[in-house]
DOSE-729901 format. One record per residue (C-alpha): x, y, z; chain. Coordinates in steps of 0.25 Angstrom, whole numbers. Example, Ala and Ser with C-alpha at 12.3 -4.5 7.8 and 13.67 -1.06 7.14 Angstrom:
REM DOSE-729901
<xx = 49, yy = -18, zz = 31, kette = A>
<xx = 55, yy = -4, zz = 29, kette = A>
END
This chain:
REM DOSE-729901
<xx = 14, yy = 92, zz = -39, kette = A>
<xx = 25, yy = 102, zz = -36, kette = A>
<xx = 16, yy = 106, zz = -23, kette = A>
<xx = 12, yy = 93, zz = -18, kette = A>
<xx = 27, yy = 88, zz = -18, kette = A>
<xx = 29, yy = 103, zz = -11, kette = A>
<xx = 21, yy = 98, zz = 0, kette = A>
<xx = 25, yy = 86, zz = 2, kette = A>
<xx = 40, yy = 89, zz = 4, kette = A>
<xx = 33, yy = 99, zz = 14, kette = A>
<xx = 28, yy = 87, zz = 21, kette = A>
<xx = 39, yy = 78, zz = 26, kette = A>
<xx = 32, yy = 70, zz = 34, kette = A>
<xx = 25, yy = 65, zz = 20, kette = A>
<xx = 39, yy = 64, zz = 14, kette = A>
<xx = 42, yy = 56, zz = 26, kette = A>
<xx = 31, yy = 47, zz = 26, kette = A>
<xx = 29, yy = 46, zz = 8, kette = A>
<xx = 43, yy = 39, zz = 8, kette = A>
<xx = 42, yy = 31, zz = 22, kette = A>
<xx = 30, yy = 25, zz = 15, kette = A>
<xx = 37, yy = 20, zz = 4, kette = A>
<xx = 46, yy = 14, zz = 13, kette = A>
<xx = 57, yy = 23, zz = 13, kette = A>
<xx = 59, yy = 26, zz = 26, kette = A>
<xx = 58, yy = 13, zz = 32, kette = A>
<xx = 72, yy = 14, zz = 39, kette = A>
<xx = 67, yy = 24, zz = 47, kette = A>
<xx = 63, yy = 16, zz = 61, kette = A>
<xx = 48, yy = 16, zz = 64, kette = A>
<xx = 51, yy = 25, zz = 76, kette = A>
<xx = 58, yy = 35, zz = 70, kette = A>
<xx = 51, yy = 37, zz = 59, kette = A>
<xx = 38, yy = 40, zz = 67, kette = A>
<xx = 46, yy = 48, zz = 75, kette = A>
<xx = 50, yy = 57, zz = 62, kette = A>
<xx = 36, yy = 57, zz = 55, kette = A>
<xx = 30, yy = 61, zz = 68, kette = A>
<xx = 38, yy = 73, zz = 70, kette = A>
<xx = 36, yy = 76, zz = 54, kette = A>
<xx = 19, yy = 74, zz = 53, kette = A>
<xx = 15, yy = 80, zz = 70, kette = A>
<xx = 29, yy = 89, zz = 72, kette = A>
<xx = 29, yy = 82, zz = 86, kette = A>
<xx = 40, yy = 71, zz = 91, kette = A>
<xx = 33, yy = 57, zz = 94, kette = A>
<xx = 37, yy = 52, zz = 107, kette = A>
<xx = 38, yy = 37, zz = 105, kette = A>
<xx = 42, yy = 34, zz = 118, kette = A>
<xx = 31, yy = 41, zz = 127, kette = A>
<xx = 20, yy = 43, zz = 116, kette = A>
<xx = 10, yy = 51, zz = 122, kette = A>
<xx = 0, yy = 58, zz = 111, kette = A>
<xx = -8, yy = 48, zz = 102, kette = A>
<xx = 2, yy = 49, zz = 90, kette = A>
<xx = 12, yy = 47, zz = 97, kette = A>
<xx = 5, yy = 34, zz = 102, kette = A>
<xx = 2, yy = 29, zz = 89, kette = A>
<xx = 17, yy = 31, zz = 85, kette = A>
<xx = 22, yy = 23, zz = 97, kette = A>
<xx = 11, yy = 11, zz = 94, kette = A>
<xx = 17, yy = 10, zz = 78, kette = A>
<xx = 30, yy = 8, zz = 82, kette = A>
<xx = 26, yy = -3, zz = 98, kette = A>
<xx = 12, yy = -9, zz = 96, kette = A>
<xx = 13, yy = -18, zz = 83, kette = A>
<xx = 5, yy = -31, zz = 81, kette = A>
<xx = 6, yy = -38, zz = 65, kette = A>
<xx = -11, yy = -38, zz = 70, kette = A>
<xx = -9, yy = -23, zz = 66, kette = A>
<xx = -6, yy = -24, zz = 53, kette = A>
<xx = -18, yy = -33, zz = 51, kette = A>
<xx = -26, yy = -22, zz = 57, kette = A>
<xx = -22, yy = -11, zz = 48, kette = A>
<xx = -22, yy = -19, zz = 35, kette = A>
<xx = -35, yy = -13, zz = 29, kette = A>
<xx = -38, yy = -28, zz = 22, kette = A>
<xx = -32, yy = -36, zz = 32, kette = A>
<xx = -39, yy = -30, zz = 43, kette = A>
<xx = -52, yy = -34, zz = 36, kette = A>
<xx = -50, yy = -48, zz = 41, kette = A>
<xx = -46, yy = -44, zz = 54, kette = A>
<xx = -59, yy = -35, zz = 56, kette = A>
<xx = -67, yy = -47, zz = 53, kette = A>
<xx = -62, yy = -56, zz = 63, kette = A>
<xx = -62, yy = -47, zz = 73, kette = A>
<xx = -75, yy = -39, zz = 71, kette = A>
<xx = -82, yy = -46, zz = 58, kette = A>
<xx = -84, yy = -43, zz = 42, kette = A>
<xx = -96, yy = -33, zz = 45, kette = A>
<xx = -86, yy = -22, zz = 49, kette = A>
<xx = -79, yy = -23, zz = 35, kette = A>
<xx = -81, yy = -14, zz = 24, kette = A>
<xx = -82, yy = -23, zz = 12, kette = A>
<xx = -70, yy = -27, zz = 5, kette = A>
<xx = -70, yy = -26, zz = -11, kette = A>
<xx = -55, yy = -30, zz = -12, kette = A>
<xx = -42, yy = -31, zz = -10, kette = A>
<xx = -29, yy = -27, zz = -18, kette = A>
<xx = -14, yy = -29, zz = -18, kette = A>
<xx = -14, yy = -21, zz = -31, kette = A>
<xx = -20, yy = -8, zz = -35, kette = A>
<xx = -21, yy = -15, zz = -50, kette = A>
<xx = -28, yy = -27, zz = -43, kette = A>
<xx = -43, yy = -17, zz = -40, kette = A>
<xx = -53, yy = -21, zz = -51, kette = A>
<xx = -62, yy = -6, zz = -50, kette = A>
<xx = -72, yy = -13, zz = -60, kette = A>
<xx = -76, yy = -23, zz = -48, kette = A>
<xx = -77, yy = -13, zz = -38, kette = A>
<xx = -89, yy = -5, zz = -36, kette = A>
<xx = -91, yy = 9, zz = -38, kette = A>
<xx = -88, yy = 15, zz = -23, kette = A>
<xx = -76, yy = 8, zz = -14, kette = A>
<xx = -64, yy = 13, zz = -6, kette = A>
<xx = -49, yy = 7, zz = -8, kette = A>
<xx = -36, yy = 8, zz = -1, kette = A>
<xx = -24, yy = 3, zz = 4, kette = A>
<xx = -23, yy = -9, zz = 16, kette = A>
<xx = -9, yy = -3, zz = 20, kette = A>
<xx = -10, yy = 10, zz = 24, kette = A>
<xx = -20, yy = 23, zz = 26, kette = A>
<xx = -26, yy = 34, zz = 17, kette = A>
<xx = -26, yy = 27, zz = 3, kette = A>
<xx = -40, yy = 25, zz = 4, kette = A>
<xx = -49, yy = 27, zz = -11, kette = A>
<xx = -64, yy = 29, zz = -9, kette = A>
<xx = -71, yy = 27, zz = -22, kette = A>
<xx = -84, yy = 32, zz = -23, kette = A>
<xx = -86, yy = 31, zz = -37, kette = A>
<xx = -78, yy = 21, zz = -47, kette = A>
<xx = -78, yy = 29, zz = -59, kette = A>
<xx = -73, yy = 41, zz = -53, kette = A>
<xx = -61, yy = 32, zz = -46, kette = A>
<xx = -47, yy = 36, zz = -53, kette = A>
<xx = -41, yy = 23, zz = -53, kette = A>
<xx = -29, yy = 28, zz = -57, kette = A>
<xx = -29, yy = 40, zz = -42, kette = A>
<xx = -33, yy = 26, zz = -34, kette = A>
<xx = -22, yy = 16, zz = -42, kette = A>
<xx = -11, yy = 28, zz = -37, kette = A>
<xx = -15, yy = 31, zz = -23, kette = A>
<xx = -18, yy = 17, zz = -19, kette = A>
<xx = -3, yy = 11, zz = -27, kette = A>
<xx = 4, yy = 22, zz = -20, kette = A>
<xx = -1, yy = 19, zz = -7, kette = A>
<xx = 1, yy = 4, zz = -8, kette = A>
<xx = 15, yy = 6, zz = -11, kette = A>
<xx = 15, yy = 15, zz = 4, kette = A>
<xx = 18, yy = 9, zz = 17, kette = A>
<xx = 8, yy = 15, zz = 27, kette = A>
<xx = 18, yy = 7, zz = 39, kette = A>
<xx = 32, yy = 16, zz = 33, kette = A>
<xx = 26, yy = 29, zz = 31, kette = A>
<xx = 19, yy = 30, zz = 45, kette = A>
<xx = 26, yy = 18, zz = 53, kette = A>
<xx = 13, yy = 11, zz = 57, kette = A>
<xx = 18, yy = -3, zz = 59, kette = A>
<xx = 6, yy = -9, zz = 56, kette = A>
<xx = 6, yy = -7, zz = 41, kette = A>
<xx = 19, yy = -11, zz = 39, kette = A>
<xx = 13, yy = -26, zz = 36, kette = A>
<xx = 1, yy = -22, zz = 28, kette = A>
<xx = 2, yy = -26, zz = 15, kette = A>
<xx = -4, yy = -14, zz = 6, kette = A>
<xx = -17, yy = -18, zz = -3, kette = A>
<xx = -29, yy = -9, zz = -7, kette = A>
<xx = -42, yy = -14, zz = -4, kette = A>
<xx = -56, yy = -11, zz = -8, kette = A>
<xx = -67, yy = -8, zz = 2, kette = A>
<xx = -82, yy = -3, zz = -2, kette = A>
<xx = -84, yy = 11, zz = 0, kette = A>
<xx = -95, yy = 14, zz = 10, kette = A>
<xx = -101, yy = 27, zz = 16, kette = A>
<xx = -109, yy = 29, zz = 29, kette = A>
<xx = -121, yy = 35, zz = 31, kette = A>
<xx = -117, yy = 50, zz = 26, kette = A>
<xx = -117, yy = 42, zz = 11, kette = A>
<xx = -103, yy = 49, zz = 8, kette = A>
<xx = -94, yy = 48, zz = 22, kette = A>
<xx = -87, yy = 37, zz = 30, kette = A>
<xx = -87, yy = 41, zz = 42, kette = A>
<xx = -74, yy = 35, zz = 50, kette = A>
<xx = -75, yy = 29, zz = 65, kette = A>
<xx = -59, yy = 27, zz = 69, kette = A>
<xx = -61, yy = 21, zz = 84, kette = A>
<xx = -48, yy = 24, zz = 91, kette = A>
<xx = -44, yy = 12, zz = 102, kette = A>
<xx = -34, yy = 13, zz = 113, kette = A>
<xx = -32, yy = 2, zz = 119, kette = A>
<xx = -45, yy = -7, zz = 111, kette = A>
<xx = -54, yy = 4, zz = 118, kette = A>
<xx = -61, yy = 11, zz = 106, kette = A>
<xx = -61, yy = 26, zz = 114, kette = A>
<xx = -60, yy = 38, zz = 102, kette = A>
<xx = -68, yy = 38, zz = 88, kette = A>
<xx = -60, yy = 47, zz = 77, kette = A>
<xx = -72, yy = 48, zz = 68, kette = A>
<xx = -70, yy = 53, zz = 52, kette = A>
<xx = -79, yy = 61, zz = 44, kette = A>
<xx = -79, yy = 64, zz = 30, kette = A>
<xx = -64, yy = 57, zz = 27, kette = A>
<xx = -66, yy = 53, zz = 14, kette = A>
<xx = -78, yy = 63, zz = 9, kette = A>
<xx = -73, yy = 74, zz = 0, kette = A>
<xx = -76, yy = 89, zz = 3, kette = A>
<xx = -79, yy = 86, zz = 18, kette = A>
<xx = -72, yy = 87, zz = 31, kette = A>
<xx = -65, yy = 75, zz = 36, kette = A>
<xx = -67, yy = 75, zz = 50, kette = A>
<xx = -62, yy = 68, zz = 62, kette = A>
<xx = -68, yy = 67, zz = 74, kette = A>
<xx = -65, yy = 59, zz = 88, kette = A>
<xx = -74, yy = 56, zz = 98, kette = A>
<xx = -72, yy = 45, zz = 110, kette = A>
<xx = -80, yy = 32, zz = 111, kette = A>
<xx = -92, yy = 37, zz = 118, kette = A>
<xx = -94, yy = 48, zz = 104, kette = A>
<xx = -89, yy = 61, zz = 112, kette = A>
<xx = -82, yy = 69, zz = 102, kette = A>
<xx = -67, yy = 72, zz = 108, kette = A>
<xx = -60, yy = 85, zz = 102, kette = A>
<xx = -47, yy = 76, zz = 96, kette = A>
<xx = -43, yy = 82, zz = 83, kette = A>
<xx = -34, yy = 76, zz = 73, kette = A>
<xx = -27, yy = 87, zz = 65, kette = A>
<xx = -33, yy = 89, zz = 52, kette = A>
<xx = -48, yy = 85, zz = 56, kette = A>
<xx = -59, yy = 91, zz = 62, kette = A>
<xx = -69, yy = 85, zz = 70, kette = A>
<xx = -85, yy = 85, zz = 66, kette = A>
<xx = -91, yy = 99, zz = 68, kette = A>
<xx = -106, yy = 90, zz = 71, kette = A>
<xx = -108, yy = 80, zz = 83, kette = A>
<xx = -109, yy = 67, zz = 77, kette = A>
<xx = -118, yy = 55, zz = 85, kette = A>
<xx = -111, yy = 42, zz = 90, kette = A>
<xx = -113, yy = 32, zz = 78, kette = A>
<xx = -123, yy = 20, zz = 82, kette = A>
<xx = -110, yy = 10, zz = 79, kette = A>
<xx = -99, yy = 17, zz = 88, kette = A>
<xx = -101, yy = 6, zz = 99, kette = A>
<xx = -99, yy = -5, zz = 91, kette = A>
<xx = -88, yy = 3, zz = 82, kette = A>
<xx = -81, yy = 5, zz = 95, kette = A>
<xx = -84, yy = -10, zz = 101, kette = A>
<xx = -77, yy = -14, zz = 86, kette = A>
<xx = -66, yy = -7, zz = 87, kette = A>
<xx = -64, yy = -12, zz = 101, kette = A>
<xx = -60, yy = -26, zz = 96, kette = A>
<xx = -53, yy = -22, zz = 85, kette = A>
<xx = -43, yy = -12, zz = 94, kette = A>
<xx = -43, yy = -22, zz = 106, kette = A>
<xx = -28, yy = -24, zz = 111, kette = A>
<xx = -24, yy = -11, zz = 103, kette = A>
<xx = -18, yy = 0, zz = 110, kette = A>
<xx = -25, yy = 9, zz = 99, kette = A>
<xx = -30, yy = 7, zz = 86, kette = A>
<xx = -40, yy = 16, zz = 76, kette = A>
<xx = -50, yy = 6, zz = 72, kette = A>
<xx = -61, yy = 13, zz = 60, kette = A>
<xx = -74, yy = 12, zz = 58, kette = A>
<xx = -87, yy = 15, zz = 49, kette = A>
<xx = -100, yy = 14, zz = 49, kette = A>
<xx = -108, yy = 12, zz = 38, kette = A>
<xx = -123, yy = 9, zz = 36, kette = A>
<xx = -124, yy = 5, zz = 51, kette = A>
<xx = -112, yy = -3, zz = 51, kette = A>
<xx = -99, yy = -2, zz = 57, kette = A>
<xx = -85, yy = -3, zz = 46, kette = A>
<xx = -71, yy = -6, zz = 50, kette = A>
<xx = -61, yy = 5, zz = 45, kette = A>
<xx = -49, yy = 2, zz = 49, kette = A>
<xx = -39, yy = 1, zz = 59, kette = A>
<xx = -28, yy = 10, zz = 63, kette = A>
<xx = -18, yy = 10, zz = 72, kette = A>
<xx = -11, yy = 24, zz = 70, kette = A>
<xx = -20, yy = 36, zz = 69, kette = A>
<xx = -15, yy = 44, zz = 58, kette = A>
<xx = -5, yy = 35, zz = 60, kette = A>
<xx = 1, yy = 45, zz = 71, kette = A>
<xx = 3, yy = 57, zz = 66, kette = A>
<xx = -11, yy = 65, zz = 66, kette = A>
<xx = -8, yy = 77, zz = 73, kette = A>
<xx = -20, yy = 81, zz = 85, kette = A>
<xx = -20, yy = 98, zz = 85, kette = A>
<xx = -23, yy = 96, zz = 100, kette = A>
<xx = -12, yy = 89, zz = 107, kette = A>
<xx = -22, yy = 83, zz = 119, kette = A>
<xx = -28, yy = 75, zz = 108, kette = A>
<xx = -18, yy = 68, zz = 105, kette = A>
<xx = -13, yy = 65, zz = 119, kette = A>
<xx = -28, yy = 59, zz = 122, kette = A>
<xx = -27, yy = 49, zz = 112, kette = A>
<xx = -14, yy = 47, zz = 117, kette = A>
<xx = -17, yy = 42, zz = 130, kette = A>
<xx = -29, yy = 33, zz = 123, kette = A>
<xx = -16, yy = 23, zz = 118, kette = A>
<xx = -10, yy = 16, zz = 131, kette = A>
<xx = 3, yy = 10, zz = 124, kette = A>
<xx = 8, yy = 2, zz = 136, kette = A>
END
C-alpha cells in the first residue's frame, strides 16, 4: 500500500487528474487546465492559439468544435441507436443489457463469457471469459468507482460532459485467432478515412499489445505511439478494409477528425466505437515528425 501511494504522489498529473475526476477542479477553466495537464503528462507547452502537432489539434477541437450530436456519438448505449440509423443493426454487437445500478446486473441470467463497462468514459472495460471464476465483488468495485468518475472533468473532453454514466453488457466475441480481438481504429480527417491504427493482443494475457498504423491503401507507415511497438510480421490487407473504411466514411462525414473502431468477426464487420480524442491528447510520439504528420491530417479552418 505504502508503494503505490509512493507512486502516485510521484505522478502529479494522476493526482491532477484522480481529483479533477471527481469534480474537484471544476473551477479551473477548460483552457487552462489543458494547458496544466499538458505540461504535467508530455513536458511540452500546448499552443492553443497556433496548434501545429496532432495533440495539440486535438486539444484545440475539445475546447472550439462542439455539437450536443457529439455526446450521442460517444455514449457507448446511446450510440447504439445512432449506428443503426446511420449504417444498420448488422454492425451491432448484441446487447445483453443495460444498467443505472451495479446492484441492478442479474449474473444468474447472463451467460457464461461477456464483457461489461461503463457508457461515460474509457478503460473500465470487464471481459469475463468464465462466470465462475468472475470476482463479483473486484468487477462491483471497479465499475462503482468509475461510475462515480467524470471522464469530461478529468480530461476536458466536452463531449462527455452530458453522458449519463451506466454500464452495459455486450456478448463477448473472439475473431478468428479463438482468444484475440483484433482492433481496427480508422482515423478520419475531414470524413476521409486516410490512417488505420490497428491493435493486437490488447486484452490477451502474456502477450505483447501492439499497435500498428498503416494508410488506407495497407502500406505500413513507421508512426510509433510511446509505449507500443508495431508488428514484427507483415500482416495482409483484411478482405473487409474497403467496406470498413466506406463505413466509417458516413459515419465521420462533416467531422474534421474522429476515430471510428472496428472488428471483424466471423466475416463480419462490428462497430467499436467512436472517439474524438486519441488518447484523449496526451499520447506522446518518441519521433516528433510523427506527430506533426497527423497534424497536418486536421484542417481546423
Amino acid at each position: 500500500m505504502n508503494r503505490k501511494i509512493d507512486t502516485f504522489l510521484k505522478n502529479p498529473q494522476y493526482i491532477m487528474t484522480s481529483l479533477a475526476s471527481r469534480g474537484f477542479l471544476n473551477w479551473i477553466p477548460d483552457s487552462i487546465y489543458i494547458k496544466i495537464l499538458y505540461r504535467l503528462i508530455l513536458g511540452e507547452k500546448c499552443n492553443l492559439k497556433n496548434p501545429v502537432t496532432y495533440n495539440e489539434k486535438l486539444q484545440w477541437l475539445k475546447l472550439h468544435d462542439r455539437k450536443d450530436i457529439y455526446s450521442v456519438m460517444v455514449d457507448k448505449y446511446r450510440v447504439r441507436d445512432y449506428i443503426a440509423q446511420k449504417l444498420g443493426e448488422q454492425y451491432l454487437i448484441p446487447l445483453l443489457g443495460v444498467y443505472d445500478r451495479f446492484e441492478e446486473v442479474d449474473f444468474d441470467t447472463l451467460p457464461d463469457q461477456f464483457v461489461m463497462k461503463c457508457t461515460h468514459d474509457s478503460g473500465s472495460v470487464i471481459i469475463c471469459k468464465d462466470k465462475e471464476m468472475l470476482d463479483i465483488k473486484k468487477v462491483q468495485k471497479k465499475l462503482e468507482k468509475a461510475m462515480k468518475r467524470s471522464y469530461y472533468s478529468a480530461y476536458r473532453e466536452w463531449p462527455y460532459k452530458n453522458v449519463k454514466p451506466r454500464i452495459i453488457i455486450e456478448k463477448f466475441m473472439v475473431d478468428e485467432s479463438g482468444d484475440d480481438l483484433k482492433d481496427y481504429k480508422v482515423m478520419c480527417f475531414g470524413g476521409k478515412a486516410q490512417i488505420i491504427e490497428t491493435h493486437e493482443n490488447r486484452f490477451t494475457a502474456g502477450r505483447e499489445h501492439t499497435q500498428t498504423f498503416y494508410d488506407r491503401d495497407w502500406k505500413q507507415l513507421p508512426i510509433i505511439q510511446e509505449g507500443l511497438n508495431p508488428v514484427s510480421e507483415k500482416r495482409e490487407k483484411p478482405a473487409l478494409m474497403d467496406e470498413i473504411l466506406r463505413l466509417s466514411e458516413v459515419l465521420s462525414k462533416d467531422l474534421k477528425h474522429a476515430r471510428i473502431d472496428w472488428y471483424i468477426i466471423n466475416g463480419k464487420p462490428y462497430f467499436g466505437e467512436i472517439t474524438f480524442y486519441d488518447g484523449s491528447g496526451f499520447e506522446a510520439f518518441p519521433r516528433k515528425e510523427d506527430e506533426i504528420f497527423l497534424g497536418n491530417l486536421i484542417h481546423l479552418e
